[in-house]
C-alpha positions as CSV (number, residue, x, y, z in Angstrom):
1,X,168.8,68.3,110.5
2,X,172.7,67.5,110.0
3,X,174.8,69.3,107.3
4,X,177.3,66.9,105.7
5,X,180.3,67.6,103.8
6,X,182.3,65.1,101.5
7,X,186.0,65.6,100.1
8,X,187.6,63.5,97.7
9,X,191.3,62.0,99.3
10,X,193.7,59.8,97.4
11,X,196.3,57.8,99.3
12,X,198.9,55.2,99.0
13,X,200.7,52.5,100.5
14,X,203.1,49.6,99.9
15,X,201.2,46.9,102.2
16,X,197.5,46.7,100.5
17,X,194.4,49.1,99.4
18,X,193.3,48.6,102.9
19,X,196.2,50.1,104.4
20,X,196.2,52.7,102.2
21,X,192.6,53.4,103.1
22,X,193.5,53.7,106.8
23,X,196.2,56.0,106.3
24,X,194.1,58.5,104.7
25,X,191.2,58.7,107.3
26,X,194.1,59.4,109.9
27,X,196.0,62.0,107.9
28,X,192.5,63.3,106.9
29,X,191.5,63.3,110.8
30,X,194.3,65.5,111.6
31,X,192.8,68.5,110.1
32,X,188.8,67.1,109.5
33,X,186.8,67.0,112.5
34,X,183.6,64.8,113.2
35,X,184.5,62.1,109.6
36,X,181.6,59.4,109.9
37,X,182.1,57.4,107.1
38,X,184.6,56.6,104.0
39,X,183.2,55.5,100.6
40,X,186.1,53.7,98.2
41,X,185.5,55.2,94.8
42,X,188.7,53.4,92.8
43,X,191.6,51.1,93.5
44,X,194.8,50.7,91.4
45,X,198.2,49.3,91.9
46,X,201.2,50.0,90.1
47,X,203.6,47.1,89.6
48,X,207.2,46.3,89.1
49,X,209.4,43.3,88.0
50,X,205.8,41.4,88.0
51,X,205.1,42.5,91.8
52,X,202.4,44.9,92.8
53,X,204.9,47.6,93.9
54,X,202.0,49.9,95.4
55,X,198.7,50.1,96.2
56,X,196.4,53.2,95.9
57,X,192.7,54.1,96.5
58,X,190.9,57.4,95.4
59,X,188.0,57.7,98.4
60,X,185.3,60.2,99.6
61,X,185.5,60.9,103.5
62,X,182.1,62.2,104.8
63,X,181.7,64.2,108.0
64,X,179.3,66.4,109.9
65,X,179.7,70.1,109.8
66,X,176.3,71.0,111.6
67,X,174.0,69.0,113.8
């Protein structure tokens, strides 16, 4: 049986939610071993002079702590 953990992670980024998603599994992998899947809970942008200025996601990371 597997023992899974999940920790909430909020990032950001100026190119699109999907960047933003990417930069949080590799900051998150710098520290989380073993992360085997990422769950977007909410995306928002903020905007500026009419143009989405930046983009932001609020995601769950999964990953195994015991096999």
């Amino acid at each position: 049986m597997a023992v899974l953990k999940v920790i909430e992670v909020l990032s950001n980024s100026e190119k699109s939610w999907e960047d933003a998603t990417a930069k949080a599994v590799k900051e998150a992998s710098k520290t989380v071993k073993n992360i085997t899947s990422v769950y977007v809970q909410d995306m928002s942008a903020t905007v500026k002079n009419g143009k989405v200025k930046e983009f932001r996601v609020n995601l769950k990371l999964t990953f195994q702590v015991y096999k």
